[in-house]
N, CA, C and O atoms as CSV, one atom per row, in Angstrom:
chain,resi,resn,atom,element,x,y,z
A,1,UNK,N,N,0.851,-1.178,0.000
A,1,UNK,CA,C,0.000,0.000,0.000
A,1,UNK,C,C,0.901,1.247,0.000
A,1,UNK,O,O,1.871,1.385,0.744
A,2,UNK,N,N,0.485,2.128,-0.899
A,2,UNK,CA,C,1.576,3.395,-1.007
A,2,UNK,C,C,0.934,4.511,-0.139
A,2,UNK,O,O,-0.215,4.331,0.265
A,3,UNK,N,N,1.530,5.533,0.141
A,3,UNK,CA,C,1.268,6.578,1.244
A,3,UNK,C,C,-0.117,6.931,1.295
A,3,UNK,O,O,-0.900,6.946,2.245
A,4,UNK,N,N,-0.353,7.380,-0.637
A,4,UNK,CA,C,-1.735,7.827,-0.521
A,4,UNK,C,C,-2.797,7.370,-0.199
A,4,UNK,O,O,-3.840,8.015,-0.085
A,5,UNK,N,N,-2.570,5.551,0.086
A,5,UNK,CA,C,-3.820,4.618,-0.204
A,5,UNK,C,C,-3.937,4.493,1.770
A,5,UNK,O,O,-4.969,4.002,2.227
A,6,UNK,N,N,-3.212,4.804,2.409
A,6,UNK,CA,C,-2.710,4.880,3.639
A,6,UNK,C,C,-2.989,6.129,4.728
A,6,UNK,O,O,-3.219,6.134,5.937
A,7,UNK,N,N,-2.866,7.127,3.772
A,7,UNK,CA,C,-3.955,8.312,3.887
A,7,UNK,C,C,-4.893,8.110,3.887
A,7,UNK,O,O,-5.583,8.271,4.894
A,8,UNK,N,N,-5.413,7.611,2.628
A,8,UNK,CA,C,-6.912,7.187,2.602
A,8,UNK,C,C,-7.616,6.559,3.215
A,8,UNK,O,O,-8.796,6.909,3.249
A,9,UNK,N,N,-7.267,5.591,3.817
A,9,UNK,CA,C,-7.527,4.899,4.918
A,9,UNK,C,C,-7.747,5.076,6.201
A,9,UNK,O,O,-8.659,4.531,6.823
A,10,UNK,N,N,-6.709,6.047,6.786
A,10,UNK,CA,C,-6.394,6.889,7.930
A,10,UNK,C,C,-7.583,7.941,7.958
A,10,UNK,O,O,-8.278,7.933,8.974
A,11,UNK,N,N,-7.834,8.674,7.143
A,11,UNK,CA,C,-8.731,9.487,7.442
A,11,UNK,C,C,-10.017,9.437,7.318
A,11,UNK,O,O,-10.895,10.065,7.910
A,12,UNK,N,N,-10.079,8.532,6.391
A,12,UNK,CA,C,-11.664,8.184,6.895
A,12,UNK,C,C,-11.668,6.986,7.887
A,12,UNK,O,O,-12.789,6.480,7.950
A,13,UNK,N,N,-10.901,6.487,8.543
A,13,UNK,CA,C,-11.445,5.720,9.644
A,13,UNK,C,C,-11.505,7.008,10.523
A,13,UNK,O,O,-12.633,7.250,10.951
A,14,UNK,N,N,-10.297,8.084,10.961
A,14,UNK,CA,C,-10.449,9.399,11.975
A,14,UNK,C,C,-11.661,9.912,11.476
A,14,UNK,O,O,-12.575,9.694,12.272
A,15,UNK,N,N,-12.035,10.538,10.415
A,15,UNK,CA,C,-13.402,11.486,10.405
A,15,UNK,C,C,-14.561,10.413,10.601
A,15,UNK,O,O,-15.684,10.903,10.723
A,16,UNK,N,N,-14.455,8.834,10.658
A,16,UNK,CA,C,-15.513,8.706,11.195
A,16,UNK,C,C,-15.662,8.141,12.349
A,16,UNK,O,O,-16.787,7.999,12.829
A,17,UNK,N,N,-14.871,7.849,12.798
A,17,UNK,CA,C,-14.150,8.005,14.202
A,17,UNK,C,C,-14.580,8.985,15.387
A,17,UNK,O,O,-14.742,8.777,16.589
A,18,UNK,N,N,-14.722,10.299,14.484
A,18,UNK,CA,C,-15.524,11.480,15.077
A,18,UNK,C,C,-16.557,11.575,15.150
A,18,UNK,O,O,-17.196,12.004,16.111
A,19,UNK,N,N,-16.939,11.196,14.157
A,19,UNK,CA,C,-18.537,11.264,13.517
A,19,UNK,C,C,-18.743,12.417,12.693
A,19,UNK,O,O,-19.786,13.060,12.574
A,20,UNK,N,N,-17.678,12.603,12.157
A,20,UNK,CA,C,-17.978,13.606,11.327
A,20,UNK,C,C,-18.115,13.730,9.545
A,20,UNK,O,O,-17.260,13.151,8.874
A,21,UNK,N,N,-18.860,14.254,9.077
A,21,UNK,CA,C,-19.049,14.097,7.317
A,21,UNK,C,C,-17.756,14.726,6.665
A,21,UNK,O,O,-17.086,15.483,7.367
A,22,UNK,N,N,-17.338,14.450,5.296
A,22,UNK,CA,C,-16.826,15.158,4.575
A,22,UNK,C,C,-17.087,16.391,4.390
A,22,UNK,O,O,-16.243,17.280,4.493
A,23,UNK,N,N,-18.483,16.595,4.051
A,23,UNK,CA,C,-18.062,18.072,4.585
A,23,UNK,C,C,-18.207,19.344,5.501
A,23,UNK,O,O,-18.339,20.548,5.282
A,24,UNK,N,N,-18.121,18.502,6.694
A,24,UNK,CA,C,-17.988,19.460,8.085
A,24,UNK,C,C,-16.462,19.056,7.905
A,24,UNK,O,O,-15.918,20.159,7.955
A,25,UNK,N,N,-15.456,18.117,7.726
A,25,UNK,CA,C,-14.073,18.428,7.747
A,25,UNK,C,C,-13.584,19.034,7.011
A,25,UNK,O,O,-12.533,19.613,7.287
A,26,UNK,N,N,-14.268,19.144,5.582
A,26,UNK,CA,C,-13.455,19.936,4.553
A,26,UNK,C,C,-13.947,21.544,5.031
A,26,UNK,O,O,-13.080,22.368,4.739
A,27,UNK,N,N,-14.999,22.058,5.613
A,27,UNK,CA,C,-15.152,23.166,6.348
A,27,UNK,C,C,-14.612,23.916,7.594
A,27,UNK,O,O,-14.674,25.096,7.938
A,28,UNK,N,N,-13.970,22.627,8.237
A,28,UNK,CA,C,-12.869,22.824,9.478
A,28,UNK,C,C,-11.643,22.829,8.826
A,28,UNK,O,O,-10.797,23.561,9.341
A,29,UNK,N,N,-11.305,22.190,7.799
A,29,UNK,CA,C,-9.856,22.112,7.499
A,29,UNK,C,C,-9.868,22.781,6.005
A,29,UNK,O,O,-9.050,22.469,5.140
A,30,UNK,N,N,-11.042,23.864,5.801
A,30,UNK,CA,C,-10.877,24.880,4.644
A,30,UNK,C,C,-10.681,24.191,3.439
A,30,UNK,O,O,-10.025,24.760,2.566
A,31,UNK,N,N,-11.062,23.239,3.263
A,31,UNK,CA,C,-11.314,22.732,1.666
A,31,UNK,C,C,-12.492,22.341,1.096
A,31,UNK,O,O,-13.506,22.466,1.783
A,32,UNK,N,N,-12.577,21.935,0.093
A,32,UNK,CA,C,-14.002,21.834,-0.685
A,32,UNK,C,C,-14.449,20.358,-0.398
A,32,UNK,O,O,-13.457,19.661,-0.612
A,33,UNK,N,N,-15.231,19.777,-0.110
A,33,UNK,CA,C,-16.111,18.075,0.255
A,33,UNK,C,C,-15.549,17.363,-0.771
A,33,UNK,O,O,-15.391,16.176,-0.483
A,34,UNK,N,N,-15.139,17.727,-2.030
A,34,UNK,CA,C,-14.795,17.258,-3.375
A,34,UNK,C,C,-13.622,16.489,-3.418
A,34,UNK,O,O,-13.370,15.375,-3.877
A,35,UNK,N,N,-12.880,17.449,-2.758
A,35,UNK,CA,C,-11.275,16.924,-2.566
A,35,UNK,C,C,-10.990,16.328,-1.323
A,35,UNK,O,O,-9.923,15.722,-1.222
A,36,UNK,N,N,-11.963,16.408,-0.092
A,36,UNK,CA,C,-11.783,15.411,0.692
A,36,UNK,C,C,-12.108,14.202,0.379
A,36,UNK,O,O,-11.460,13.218,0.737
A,37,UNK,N,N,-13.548,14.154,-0.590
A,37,UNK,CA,C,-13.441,12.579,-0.800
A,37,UNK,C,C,-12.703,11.907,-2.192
A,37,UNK,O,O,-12.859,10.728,-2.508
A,38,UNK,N,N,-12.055,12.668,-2.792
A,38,UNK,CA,C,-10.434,12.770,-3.464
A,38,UNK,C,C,-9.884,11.807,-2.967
A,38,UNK,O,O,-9.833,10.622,-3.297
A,39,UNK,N,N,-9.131,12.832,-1.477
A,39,UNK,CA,C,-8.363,11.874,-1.105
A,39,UNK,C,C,-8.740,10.756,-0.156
A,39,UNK,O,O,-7.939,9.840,0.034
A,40,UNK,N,N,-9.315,10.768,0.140
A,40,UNK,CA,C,-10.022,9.308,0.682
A,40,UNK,C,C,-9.863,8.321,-0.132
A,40,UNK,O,O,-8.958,7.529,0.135
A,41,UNK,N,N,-10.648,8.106,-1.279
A,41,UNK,CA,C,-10.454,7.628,-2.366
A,41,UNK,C,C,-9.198,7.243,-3.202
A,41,UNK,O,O,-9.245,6.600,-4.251
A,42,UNK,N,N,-8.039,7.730,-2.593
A,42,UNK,CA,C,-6.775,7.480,-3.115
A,42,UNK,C,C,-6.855,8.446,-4.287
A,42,UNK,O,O,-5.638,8.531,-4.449
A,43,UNK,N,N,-7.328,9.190,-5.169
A,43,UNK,CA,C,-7.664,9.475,-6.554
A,43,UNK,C,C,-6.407,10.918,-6.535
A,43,UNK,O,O,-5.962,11.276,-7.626
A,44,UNK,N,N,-5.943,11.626,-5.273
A,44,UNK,CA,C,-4.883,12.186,-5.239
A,44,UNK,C,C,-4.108,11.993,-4.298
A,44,UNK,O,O,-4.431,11.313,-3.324
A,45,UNK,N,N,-2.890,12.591,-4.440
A,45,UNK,CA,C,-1.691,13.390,-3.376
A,45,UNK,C,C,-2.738,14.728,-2.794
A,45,UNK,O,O,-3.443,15.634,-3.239
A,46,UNK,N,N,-2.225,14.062,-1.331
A,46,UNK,CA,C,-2.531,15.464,-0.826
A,46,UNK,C,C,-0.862,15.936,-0.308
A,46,UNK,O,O,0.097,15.222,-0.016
A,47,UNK,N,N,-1.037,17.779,-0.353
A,47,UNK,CA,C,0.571,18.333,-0.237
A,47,UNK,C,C,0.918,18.372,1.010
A,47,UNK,O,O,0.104,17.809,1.742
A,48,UNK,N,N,1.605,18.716,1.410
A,48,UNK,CA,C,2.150,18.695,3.111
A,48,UNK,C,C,1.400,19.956,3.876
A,48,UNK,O,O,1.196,20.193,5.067
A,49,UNK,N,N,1.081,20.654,2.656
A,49,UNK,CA,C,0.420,21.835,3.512
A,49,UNK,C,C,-1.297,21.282,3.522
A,49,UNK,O,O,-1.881,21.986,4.346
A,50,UNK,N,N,-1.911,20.644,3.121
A,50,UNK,CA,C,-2.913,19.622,2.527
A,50,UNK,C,C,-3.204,18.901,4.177
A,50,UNK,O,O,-4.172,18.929,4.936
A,51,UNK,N,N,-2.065,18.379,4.237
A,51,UNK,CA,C,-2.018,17.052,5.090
A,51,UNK,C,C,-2.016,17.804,6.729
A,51,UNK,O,O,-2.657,17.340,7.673
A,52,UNK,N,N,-1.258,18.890,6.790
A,52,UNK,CA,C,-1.559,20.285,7.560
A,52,UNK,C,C,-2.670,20.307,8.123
A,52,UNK,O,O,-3.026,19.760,9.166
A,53,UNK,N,N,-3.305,21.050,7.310
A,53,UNK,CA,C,-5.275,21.436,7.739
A,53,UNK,C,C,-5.920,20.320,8.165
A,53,UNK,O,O,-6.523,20.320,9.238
A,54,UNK,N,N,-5.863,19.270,7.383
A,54,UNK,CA,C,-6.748,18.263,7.342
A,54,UNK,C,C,-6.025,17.570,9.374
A,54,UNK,O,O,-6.849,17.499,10.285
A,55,UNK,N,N,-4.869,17.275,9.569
A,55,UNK,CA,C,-4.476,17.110,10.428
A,55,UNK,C,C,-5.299,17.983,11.847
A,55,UNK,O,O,-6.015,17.546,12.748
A,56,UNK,N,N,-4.769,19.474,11.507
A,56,UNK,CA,C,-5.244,20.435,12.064
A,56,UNK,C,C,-7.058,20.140,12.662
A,56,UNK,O,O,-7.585,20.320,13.760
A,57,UNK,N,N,-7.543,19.671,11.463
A,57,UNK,CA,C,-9.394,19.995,11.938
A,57,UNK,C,C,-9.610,18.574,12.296
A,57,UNK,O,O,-10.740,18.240,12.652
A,58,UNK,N,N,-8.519,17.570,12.235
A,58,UNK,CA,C,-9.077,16.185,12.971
A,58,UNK,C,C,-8.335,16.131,14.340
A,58,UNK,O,O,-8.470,15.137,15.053
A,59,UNK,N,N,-7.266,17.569,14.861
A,59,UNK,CA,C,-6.854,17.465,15.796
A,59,UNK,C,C,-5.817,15.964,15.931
A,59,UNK,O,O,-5.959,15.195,16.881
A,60,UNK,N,N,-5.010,15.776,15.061
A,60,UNK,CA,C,-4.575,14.940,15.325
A,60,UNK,C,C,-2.681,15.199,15.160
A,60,UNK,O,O,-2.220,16.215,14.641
A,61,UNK,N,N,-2.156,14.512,15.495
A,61,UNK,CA,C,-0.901,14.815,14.413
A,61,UNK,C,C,-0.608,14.878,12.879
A,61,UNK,O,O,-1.028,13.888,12.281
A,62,UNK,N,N,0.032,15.839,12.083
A,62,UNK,CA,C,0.322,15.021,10.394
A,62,UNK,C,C,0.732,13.464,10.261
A,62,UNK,O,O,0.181,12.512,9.710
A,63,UNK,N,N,1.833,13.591,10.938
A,63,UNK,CA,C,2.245,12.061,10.995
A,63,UNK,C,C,1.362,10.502,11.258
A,63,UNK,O,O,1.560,9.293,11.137
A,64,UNK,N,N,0.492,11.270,11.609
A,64,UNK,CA,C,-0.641,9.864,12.401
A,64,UNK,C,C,-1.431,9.631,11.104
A,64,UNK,O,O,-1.843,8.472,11.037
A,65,UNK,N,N,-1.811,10.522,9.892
A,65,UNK,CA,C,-2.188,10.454,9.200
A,65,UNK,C,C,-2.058,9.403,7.569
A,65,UNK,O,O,-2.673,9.087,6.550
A,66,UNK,N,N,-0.550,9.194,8.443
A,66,UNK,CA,C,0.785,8.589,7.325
A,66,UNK,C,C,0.853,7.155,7.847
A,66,UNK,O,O,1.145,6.158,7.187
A,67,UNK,N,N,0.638,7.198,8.724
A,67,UNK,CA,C,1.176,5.718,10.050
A,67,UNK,C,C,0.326,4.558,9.151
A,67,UNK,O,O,-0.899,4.680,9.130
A,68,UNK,N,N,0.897,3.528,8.470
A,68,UNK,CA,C,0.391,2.456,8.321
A,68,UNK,C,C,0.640,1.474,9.405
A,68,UNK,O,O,1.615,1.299,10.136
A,69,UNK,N,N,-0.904,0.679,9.275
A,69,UNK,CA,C,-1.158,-0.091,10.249
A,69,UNK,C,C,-0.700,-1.178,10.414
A,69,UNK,O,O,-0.534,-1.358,9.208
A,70,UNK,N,N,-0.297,-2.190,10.897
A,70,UNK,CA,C,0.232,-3.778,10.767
A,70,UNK,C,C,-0.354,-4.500,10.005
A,70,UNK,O,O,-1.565,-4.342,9.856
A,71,UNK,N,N,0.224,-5.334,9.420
A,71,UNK,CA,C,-0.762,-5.952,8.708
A,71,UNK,C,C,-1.338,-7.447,9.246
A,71,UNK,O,O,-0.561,-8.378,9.455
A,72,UNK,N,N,-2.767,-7.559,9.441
A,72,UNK,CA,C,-2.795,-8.993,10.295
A,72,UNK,C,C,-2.925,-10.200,9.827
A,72,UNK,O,O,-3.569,-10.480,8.816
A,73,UNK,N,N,-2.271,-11.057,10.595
A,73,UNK,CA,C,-2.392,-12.578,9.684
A,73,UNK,C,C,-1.115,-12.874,9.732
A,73,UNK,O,O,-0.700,-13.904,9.201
């Protein structure tokens, strides 16, 4: 799994984790619902300043965002 698909993963388990929609996060973390479910979807790179906000409005670290999980089995 490459970073982005790892991202993708990461953040929608956190935003729903919260309970929160795409777009109440893309409204906390100043982007459009479009490109949050973008990157969810793997369908982009998000930039470091990207990974920033989105970090920022899930209150979490950037890095936690990146953290792949173990794999089980």
């Amino acid at each position: 799994m490459d970073l982005k698909e790892v991202m993708a993963v990461n953040l929608r388990r956190m935003r729903h984790d919260r309970d929160m929609t795409q777009e109440e996060l893309a409204d906390r973390a100043a982007l459009s619902a479009r490109y949050i479910g973008a990157i969810e979807r793997a369908d982009v790179s998000a930039s470091v300043t990207v990974l920033g906000q989105i970090a920022e409005a899930l209150a979490v670290e950037p890095g936690e965002l990146l953290k792949a999980s173990p794999r089980s089995g």
